[in-house]
C-alpha positions in Angstrom: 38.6 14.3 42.9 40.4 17.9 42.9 39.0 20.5 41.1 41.8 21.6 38.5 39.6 23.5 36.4 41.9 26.5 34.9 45.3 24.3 35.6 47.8 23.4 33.0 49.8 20.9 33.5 52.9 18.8 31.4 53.2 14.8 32.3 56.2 13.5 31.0 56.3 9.7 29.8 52.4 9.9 29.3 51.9 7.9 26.1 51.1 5.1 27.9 51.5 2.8 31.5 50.9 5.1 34.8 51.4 8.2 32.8 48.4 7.9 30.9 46.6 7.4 34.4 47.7 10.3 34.9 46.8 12.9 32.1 43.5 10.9 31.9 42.6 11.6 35.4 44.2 15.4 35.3 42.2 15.8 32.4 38.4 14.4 34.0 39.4 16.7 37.0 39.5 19.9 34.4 43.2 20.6 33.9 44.6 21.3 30.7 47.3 18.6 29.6 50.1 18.5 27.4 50.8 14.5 27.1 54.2 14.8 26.5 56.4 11.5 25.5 59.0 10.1 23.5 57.2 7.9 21.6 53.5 9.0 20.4 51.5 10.9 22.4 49.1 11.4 20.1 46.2 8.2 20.6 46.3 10.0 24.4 45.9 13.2 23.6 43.1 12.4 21.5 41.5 9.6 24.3 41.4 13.0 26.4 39.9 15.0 23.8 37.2 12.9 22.7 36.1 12.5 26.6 35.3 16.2 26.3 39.4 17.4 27.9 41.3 19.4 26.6 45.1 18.0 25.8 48.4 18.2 23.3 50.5 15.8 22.1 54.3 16.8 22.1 57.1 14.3 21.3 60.0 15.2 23.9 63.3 13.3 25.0 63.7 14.6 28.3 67.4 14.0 28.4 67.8 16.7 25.6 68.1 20.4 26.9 66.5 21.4 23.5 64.1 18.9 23.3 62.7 20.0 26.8 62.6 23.7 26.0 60.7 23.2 22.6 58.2 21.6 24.9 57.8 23.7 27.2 57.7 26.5 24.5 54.5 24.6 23.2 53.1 24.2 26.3 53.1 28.2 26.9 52.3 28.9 23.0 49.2 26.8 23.4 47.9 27.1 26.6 49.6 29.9 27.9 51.1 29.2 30.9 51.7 26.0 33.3 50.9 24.9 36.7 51.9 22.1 37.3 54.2 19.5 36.2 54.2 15.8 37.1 58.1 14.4 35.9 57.1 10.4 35.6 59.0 9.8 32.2 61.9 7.2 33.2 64.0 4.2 31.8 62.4 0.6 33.7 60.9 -2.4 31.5 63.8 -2.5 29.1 67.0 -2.0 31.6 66.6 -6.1 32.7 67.2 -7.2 36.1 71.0 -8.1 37.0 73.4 -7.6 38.9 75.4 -4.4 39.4 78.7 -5.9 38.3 77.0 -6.4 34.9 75.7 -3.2 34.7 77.8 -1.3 32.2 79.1 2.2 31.8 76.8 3.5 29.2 74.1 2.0 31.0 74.3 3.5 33.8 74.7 6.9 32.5 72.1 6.5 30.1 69.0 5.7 33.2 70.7 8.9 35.0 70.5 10.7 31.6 66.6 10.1 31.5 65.6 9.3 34.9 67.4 11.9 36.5 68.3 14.8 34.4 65.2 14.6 32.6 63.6 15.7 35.7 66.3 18.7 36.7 65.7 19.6 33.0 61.8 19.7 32.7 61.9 21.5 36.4 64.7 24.0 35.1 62.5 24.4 32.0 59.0 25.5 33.6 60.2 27.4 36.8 60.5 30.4 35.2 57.2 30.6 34.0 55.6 29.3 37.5 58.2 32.0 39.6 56.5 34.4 37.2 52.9 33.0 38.3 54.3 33.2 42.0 52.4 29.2 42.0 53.5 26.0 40.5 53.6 22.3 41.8 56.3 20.1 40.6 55.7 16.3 40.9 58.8 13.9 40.5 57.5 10.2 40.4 60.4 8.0 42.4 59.6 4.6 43.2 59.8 2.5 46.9 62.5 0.7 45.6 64.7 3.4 46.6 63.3 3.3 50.0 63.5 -0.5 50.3 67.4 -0.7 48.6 66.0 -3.6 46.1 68.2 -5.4 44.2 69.5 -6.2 41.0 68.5 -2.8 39.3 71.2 -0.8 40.9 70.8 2.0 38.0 67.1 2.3 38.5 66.8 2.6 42.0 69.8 4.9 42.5 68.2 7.1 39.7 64.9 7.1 41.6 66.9 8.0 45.3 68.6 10.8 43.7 65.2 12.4 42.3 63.8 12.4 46.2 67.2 14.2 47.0 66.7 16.6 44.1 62.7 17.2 45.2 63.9 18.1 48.9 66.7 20.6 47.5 64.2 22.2 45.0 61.3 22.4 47.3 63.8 24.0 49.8 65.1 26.9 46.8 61.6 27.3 45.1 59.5 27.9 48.9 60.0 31.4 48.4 58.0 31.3 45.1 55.4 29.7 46.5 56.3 26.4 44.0 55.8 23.3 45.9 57.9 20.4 44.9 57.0 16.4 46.2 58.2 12.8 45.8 55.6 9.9 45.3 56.8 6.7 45.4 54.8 4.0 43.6 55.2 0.4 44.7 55.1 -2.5 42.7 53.0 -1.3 40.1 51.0 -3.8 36.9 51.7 -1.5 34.4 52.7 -1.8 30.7 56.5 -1.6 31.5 56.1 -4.0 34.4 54.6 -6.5 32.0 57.4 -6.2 29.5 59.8 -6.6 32.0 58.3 -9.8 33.8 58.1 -10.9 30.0 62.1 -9.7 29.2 63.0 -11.8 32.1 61.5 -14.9 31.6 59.6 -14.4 34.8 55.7 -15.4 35.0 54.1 -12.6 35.1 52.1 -11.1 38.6 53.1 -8.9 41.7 55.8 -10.5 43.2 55.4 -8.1 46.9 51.2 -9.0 47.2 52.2 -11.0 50.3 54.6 -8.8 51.8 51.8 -5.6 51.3 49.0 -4.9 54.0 46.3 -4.8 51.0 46.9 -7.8 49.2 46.0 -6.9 45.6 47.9 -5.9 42.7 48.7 -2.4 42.4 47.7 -0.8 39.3 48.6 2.6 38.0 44.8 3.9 39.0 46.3 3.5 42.4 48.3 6.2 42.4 46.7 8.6 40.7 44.7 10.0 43.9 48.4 11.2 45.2 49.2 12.5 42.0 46.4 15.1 41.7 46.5 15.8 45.4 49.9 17.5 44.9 49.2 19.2 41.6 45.9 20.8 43.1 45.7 23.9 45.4 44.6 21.3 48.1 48.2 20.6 48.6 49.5 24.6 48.8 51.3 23.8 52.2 53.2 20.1 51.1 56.1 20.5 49.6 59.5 18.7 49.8 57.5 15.5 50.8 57.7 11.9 50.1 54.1 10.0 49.6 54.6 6.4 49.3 51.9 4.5 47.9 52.3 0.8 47.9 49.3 -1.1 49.9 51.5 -0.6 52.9 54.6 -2.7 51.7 56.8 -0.1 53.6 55.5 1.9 56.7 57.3 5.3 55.6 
């Protein structure tokens, strides 16, 4: 495990699902944490704390401008700076599968709204401080789907393309900094918001792609935390404006 020992980082989406992996695992490998969510952060937070971490619990809508400035405020007023930021809050379980044709307007711009301005936001938001640092690593957390082109979430995966887009134009504007800014792309993953939407659908519940994978197991979020912490740490001070997929070798990217 990296050593993140004097790191501060803000995960996005962390109250629960692969977000949670995260912070718990940043945490256990030293960093500072700011579990940062839309719902309540706080049982986290204080999972993280009790295991002898140290963490904060801020409510954020990432869509919001002021939202993602008061927590970024927080972050600085508490910890005093920021290292690192890992953007995996998104809009999946409750969009439903269908298809595009049925997708409407506000539906649409609602998954862009989180899944895709939330991350330009929470970026915009900490690079200041990180420029100042002349170090940061920003994380976006995009999904295989948009590499694959699947089907019958039109919204979802064309939010998750346009965040590799976005981390390949940042990572080319924030080099100079010395900020490093990379894609991972989760496969099919058994997390909490995978469950709901297998349960939302009607759809008995399991990893539909375990046959169609070179590891044939279910991935869970554990899985992807490895990639996670490698890009946050100093191990990674030379990748930036990279994709890691990590799927049990579904896709050979």
């Amino acid at each position: 495990m990296p050593d993140l020992s004097g790191h501060v980082g803000i995960i996005t989406g962390a109250a629960r699902g692969m977000g949670r992996a995260y912070a718990a695992a940043a945490a256990s490998a030293g960093a500072k944490v700011v579990v940062a969510d839309i719902g309540d952060a706080e049982p986290v937070a204080g999972e993280v704390t009790e295991a002898g971490g140290s963490a904060i619990a801020v409510q954020v809508d990432v869509s919001d401008e002021a939202s993602v400035g008061a927590m970024v405020q927080a972050t600085i007023d508490e910890f005093g700076r920021i290292d690192f930021l890992v953007n995996n809050a998104a809009l999946y379980a409750t969009l439903g599968i269908s298809p595009f044709t049925a997708i409407t307007v506000d539906d649409w711009d609602r998954v862009m709204a989180v899944n895709l301005r939330g991350p330009f936001l929470c970026a915009r938001a900490v690079v200041p401080h990180m420029i100042e640092q002349r170090n940061g690593s920003i994380v976006n957390i995009s999904s295989n789907t948009a590499l694959a082109g699947v089907p019958f979430l039109a919204h979802y995966v064309s939010s998750k393309g346009g965040l590799i887009a976005l981390t390949r134009a940042l990572a080319r504007e924030l080099g100079e900094h010395a900020i490093r800014v990379n894609t991972v792309t989760p496969g099919f993953t058994m997390s909490d918001g995978s469950r709901q939407l297998f349960r939302d659908a009607g759809l008995p519940e399991g990893d539909p792609t375990i046959n169609e994978r070179s590891i044939k197991r279910e991935q869970q979020p554990e899985d992807v935390v490895g990639a996670v912490l490698f890009l946050v740490a100093d191990d990674s001070r030379f990748v930036t404006g990279q994709i890691i997929n990590v799927d049990g070798g579904w896709l050979a990217h």
